[in-house]
C-alpha positions as CSV (number, residue, x, y, z in Angstrom):
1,X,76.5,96.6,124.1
2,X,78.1,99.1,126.1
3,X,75.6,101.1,128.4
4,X,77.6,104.3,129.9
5,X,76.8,106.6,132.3
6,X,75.7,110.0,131.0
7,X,77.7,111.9,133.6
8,X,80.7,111.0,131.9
9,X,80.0,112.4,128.9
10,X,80.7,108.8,127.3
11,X,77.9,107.6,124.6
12,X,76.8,103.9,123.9
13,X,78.5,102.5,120.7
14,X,77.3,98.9,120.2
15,X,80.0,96.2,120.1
16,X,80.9,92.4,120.9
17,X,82.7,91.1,124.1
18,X,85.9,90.1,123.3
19,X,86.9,87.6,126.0
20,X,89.3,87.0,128.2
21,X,92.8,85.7,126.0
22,X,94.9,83.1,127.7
23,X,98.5,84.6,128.8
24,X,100.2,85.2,125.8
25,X,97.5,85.9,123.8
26,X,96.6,89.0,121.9
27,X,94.3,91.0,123.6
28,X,93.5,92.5,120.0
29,X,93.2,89.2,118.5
30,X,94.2,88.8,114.7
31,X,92.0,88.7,111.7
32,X,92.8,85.7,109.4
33,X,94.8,88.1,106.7
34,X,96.9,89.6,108.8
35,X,97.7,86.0,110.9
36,X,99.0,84.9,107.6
37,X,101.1,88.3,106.8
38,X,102.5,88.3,110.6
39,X,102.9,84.6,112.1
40,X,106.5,85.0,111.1
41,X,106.9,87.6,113.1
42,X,105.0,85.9,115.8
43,X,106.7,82.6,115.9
44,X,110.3,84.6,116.0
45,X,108.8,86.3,119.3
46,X,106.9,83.7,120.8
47,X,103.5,85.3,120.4
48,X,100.2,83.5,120.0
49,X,97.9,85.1,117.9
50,X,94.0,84.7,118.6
51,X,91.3,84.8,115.7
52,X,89.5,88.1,115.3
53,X,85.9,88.4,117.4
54,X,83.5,89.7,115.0
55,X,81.6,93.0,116.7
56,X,78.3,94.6,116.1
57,X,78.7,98.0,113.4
58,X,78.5,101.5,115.4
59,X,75.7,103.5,114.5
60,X,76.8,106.2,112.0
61,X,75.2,110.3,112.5
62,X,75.0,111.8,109.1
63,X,76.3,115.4,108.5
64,X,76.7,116.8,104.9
65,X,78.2,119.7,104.0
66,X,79.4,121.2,100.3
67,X,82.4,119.9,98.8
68,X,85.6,120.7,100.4
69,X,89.1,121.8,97.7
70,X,91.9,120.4,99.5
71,X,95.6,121.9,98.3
72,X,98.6,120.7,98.6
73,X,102.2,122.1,99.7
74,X,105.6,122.2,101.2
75,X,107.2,123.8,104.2
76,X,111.4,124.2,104.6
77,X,112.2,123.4,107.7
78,X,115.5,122.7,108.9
79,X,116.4,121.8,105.3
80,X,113.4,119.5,104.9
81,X,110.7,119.4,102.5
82,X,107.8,118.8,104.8
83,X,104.6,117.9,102.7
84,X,100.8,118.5,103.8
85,X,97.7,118.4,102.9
86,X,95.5,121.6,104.2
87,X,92.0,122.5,103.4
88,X,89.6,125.1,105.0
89,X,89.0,129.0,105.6
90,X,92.2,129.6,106.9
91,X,90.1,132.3,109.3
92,X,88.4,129.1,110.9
93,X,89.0,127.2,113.7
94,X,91.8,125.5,113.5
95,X,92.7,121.5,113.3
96,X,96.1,119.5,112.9
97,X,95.8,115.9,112.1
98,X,99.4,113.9,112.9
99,X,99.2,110.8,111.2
100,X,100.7,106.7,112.2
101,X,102.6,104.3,111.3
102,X,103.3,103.4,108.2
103,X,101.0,106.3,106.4
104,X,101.2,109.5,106.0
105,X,98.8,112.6,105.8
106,X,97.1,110.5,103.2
107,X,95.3,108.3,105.6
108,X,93.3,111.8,106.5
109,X,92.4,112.5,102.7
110,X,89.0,112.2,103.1
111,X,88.8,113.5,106.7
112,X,90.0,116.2,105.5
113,X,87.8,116.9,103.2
114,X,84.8,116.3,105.8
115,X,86.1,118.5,108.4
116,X,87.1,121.6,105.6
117,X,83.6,122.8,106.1
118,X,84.3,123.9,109.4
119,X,87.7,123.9,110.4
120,X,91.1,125.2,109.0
121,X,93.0,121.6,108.9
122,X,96.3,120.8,108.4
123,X,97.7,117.0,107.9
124,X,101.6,117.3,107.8
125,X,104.1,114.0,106.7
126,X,106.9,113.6,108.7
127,X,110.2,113.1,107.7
128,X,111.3,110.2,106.2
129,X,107.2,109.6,105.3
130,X,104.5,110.7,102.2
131,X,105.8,113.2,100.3
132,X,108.3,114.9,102.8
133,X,112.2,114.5,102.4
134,X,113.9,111.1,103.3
135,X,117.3,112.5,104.7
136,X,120.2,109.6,105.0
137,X,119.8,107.8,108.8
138,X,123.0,107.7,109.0
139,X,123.2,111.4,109.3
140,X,119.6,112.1,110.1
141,X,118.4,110.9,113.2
142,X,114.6,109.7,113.1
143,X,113.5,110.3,116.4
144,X,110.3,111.0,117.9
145,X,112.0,114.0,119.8
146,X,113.2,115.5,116.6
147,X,109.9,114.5,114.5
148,X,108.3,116.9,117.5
149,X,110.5,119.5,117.1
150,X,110.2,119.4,113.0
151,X,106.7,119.5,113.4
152,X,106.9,122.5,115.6
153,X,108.1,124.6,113.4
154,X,106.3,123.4,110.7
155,X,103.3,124.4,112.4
156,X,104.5,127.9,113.7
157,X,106.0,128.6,109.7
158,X,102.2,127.9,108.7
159,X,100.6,130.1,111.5
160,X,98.8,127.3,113.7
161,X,99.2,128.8,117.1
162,X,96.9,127.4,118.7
163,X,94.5,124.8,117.3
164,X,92.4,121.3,117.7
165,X,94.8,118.2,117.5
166,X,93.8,114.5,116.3
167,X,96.8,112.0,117.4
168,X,96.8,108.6,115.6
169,X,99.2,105.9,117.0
170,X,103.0,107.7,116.2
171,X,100.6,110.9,116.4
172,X,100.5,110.5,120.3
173,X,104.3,110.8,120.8
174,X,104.4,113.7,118.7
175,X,101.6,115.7,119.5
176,X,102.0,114.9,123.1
177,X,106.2,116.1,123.0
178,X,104.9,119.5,121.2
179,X,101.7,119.8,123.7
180,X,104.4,119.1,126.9
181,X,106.1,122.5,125.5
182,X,103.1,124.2,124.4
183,X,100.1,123.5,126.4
184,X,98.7,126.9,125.7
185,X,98.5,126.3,121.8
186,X,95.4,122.9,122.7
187,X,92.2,123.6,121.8
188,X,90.7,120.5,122.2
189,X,91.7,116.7,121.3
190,X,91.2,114.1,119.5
191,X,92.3,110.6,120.4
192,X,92.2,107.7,117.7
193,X,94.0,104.4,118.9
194,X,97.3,105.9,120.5
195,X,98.2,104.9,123.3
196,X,99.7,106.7,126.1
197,X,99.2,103.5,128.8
198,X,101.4,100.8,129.5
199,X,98.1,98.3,129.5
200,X,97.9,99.7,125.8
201,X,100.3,97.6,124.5
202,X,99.5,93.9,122.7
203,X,102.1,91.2,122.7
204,X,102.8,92.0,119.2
205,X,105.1,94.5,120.6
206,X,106.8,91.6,122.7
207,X,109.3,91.6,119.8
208,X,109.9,95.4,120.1
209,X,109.8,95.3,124.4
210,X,111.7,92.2,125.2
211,X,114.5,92.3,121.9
212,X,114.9,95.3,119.6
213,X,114.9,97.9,122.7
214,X,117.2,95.6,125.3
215,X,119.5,94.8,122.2
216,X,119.4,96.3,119.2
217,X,121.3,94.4,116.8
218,X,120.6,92.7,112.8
219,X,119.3,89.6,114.8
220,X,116.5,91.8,116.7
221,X,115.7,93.6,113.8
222,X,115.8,91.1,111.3
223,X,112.0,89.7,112.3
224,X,110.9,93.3,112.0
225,X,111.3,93.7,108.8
226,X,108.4,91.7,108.2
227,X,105.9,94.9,109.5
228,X,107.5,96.4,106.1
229,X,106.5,94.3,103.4
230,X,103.2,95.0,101.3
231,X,101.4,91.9,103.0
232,X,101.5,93.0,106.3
233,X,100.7,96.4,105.9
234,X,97.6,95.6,104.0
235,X,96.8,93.3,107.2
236,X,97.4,96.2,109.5
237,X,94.6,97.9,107.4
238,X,92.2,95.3,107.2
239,X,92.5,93.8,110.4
240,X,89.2,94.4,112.4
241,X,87.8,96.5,110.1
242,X,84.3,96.9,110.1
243,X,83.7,96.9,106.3
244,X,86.4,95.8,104.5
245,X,85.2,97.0,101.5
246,X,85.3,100.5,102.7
247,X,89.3,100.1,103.0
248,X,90.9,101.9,99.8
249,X,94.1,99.3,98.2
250,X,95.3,103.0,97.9
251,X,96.3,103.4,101.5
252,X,98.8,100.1,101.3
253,X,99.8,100.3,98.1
254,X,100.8,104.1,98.8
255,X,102.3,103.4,101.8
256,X,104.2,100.3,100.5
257,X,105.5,102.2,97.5
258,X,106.8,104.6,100.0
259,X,108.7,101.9,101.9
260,X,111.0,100.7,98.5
261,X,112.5,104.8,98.7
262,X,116.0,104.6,99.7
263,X,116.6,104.9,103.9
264,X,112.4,103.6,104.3
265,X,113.7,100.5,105.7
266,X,116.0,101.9,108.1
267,X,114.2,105.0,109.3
268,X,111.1,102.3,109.8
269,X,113.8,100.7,111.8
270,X,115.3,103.5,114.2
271,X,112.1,104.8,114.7
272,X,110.9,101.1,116.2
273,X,114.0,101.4,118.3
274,X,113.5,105.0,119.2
275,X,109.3,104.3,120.5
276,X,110.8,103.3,123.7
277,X,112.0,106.7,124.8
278,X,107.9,107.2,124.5
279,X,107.2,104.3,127.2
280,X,109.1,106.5,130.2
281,X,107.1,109.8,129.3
282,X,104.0,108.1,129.5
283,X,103.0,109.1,133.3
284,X,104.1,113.3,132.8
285,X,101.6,112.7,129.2
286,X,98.8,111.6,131.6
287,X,99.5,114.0,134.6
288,X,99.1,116.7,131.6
289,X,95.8,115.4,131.0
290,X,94.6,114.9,134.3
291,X,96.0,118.5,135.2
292,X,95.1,120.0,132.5
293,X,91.7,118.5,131.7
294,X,91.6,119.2,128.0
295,X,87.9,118.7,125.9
296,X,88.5,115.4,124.6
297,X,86.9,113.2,122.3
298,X,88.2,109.8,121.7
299,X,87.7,107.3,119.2
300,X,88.8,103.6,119.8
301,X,89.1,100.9,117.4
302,X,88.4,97.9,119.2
303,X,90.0,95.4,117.1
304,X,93.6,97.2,116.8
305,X,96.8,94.9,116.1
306,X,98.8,97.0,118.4
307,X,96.8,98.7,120.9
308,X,94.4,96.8,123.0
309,X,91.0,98.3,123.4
310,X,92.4,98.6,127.4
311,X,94.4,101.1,126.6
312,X,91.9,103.6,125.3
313,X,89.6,102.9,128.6
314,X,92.6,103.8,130.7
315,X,92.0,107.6,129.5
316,X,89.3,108.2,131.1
317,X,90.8,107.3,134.2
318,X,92.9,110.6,133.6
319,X,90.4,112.3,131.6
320,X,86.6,111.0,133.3
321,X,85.0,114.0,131.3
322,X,86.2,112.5,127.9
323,X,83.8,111.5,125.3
324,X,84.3,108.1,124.3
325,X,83.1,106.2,121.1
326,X,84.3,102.6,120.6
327,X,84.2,102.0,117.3
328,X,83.9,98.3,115.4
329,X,87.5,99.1,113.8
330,X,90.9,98.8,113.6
331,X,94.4,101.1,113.6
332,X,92.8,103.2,111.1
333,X,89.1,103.5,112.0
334,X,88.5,106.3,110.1
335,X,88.8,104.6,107.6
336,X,85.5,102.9,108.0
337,X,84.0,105.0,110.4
338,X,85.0,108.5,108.3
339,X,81.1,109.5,108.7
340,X,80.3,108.7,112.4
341,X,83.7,110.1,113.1
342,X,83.4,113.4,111.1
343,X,79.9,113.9,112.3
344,X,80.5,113.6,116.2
345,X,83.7,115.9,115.8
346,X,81.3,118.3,114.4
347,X,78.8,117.8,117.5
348,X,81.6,118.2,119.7
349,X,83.2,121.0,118.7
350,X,80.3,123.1,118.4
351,X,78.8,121.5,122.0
352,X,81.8,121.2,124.2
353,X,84.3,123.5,122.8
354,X,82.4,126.5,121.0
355,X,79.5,126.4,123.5
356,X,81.7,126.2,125.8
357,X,83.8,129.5,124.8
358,X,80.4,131.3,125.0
359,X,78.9,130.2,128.0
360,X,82.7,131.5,129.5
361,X,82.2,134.6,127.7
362,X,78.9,134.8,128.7
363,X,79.5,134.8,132.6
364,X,82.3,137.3,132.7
């Protein structure tokens, strides 16, 4: 049991201690599906994967609210379909939610839906994933710089000028790149497993860190490939999560179905590659958060194949005000902790960021 300070701002989620791996082992150890689905993978790189440590379930703050119509839609933008998912009074506060690897807005279907009571919320795909245009690699270049930039516009084209922003895993990059160029347009944040510290990363990136990005060639790739098939990417959703049974099939089988469109493999691919130009912006992403001191909520997945639970307490070493929940979860917590998270985004918002407007208001 975590028992945090109240000065921070940080609340006391109940979980397990994890332990102390022996070098080379995952700091988020490996549930037993997803050890079957990746040891490939690991064996090519060298990595020793460590069973998962079960943790105690987070306590879970109710909130009901009426039914929320969620619509769907496309924006052109530079040529590109991009697809999203929106829901809300578009005269409330706003909310974008950037989505990981490998979904797509769909991983924030029911978010959505829970935060439409309140909030004007937008879930785009990127290109290349869910329902957006899959342009040719070879003469579209998936990048996180150009995702950014596509993103951009997609947001100014639907009249999100300035807004709340919830970054999951490839999220970070993004919303961080747009954020860098437009710090005016945060609100607040929301941080769910993306990481932003070098201590963030598990060896299962060893592959990724010590091959692919010192020599990118079929060799280096070819053990990669094994993130892409169905198997693994039901692993990536079921590993540490808290109730299994709360996991839809829908989010692999969706996102696998996705991956057998022509280019999936390859934009997967180049955008593995390209997550290293992300590494060397890491320190100006934190000196904008310790400058800037955004109202930040994070929620942390303490089980995560590919971000150690580390890497979320490194935050707060830039942000010491941050809220932070650790969650008995996985990459996508929300998943299984959709109530507790919707409910203390709901608390927040109206404690931290709209009380905050009016006590500023109220003092001028």
């Amino acid at each position: 049991m975590f028992n945090l300070h109240s000065s921070h701002h940080l609340v006391s989620v109940a979980t397990s201690d994890q332990g102390k791996s022996a070098p080379g082992n995952l700091r988020a150890p490996i549930g037993p599906f997803l050890r079957k689905c990746i040891a490939p993978i690991a064996v090519a790189f060298g990595t020793v994967i460590s069973p998962l440590t079960p943790a105690t379930a987070a306590p879970v703050q109710e909130h009901t609210a009426m039914p929320v119509q969620v619509t769907y839609g496309t924006v052109k933008v530079d040529g590109l379909n991009i697809a999203y998912r929106e829901a809300g009074d578009p005269a409330s506060p706003k909310l974008v939610l950037l989505h990981g690897f490998p979904a797509s807005s769909h991983q924030y279907r029911d978010l959505i839906r829970a935060l439409g009571d309140k909030f004007h919320v937008i879930a785009p795909d990127y290109p290349g994933f869910g329902d957006s245009d899959t342009p040719d690699p070879a003469a579209y270049r998936y990048t996180f710089d150009k995702i950014s930039d596509v993103v951009e516009s997609f947001l100014a084209a639907k009249g999100f000028d300035h807004y709340g922003l919830f970054v999951q895993d490839y999220g970070g990059p993004v919303g961080f790149r747009i954020l860098g160029r437009h710090p005016e347009a945060l609100d607040w944040l929301i941080i769910q497993n993306t990481n932003a510290y070098e201590i963030g990363f598990t060896p299962i990136w060893d592959g990724l860190r010590g091959a692919l990005w010192k020599n990118r060639s079929p060799e280096t790739e070819k053990p990669l490939l094994g993130f892409l098939t169905r198997d693994a990417i039901k692993g990536i959703y079921l590993h540490g999560a808290k109730s299994t049974d709360l996991m839809s099939p829908d989010n692999w089988e969706s996102d696998f179905g996705f991956m057998q469109r022509p280019h999936a493999v390859r934009m997967n691919l180049d955008l593995f590659y390209d997550y290293r130009t992300n590494v060397p912006l890491y320190p100006k992403w934190q000196a904008f958060l310790r400058e800037r001191q955004p109202k930040t909520i994070i929620f942390w997945g303490q089980n995560d194949v590919f971000f150690t639970k580390e890497g979320g307490e490194a935050y707060l070493q830039d942000l010491p005000n941050a809220e932070m929940h650790r969650l008995v979860g996985g990459h996508f917590a929300v998943e299984d902790n959709l109530d507790y998270i919707s409910a203390n985004m709901h608390r927040f918002y109206d404690v931290k960021v709209a009380g905050g407007k009016m006590k500023a208001v109220r003092s001028e």
